[in-house]
N, C-alpha and C positions, 0 to 999 in steps of 0.2 A: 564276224564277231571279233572284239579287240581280243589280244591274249593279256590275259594279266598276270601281273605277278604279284602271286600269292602268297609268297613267303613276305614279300617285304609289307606288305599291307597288315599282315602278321602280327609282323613286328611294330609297325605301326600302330596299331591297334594295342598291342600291349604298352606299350611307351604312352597312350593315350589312360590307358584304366592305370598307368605306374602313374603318372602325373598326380591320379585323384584318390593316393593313396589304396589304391585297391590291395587286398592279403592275395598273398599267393599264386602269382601270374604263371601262369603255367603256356608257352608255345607249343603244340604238340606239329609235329611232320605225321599225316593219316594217312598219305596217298596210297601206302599198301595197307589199309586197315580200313578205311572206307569208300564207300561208294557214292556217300552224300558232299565231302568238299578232300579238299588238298589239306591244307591245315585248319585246325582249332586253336582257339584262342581261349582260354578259361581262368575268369577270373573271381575271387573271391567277395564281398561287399559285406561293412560290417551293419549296413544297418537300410531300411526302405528308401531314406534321403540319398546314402551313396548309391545303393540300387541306381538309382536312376541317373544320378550325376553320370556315373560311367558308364552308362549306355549313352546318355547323350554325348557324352568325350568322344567314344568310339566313333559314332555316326558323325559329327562334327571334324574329326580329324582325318576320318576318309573321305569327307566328301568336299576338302580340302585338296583332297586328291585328284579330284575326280569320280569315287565312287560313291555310287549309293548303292545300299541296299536293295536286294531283292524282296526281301520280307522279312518283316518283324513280327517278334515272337513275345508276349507277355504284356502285361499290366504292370503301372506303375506301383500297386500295392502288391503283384507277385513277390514271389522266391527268390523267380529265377525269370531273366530276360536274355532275347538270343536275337541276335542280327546277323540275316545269310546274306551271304555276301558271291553266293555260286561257289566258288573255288575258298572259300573260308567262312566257317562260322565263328563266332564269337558267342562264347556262352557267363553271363555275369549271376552269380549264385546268393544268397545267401549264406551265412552260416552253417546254419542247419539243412538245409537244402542242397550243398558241396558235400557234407557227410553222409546223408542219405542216398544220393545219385551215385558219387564217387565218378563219376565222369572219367579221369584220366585212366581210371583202372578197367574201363568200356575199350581202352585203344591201349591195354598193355604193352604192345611191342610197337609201338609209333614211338619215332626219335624225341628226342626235347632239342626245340632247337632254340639256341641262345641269343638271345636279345638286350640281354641290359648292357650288355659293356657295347654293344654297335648303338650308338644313337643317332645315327647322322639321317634317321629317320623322323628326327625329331624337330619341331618347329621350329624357326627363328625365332 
């Protein structure tokens, strides 16, 4: 099996939902906090047309990469959409649906790791 790197697809993946204006990108580092991936990606969607725009970014700009998807999570008239990626998920919420969950505060003590000022994740 290849070893990936899961930080940087991370960040790619944020860089991807920042592009399409997503609220509130949050990196998280989970490696000592979960047992389902290395990091999370959580981002916010103000409306069912971004919903989806940025889940499709995400999938489109890792599989730019090379990667796909293990499995997808949600409907396009969902909440909330999720793309496992093994070693990272990506979780895209709605409004309502980020305050209800509260997601980041599931992995309280996981790092935030920083991504907007490294862009050279970023497409030509």
């Amino acid at each position: 099996m290849v070893k990936r790197d899961f930080r940087r697809l991370a960040k790619a993946a944020a860089v991807a939902v920042d592009d399409k204006k997503a609220v509130d990108v949050a990196v998280l580092d989970v490696r000592k906090e979960s047992d389902v991936a290395d990091y999370m990606v959580v981002a916010g969607a103000q409306s069912s047309t971004q919903l989806r725009a940025l889940f499709d970014a995400v999938e489109e700009s890792l599989l730019e990469l090379g990667i796909r998807p293990l499995h997808r999570e949600g409907r396009p008239h969902d909440r909330w959409l999720a793309l496992d990626y093994g070693g990272l998920v990506v979780h895209i919420l709605s409004r309502e649906a980020r305050e209800f969950y509260r997601l980041e505060q599931m992995w309280e003590k996981a790092k935030t790791v920083s991504w907007e000022k490294n862009r050279s994740v970023r497409r030509k």
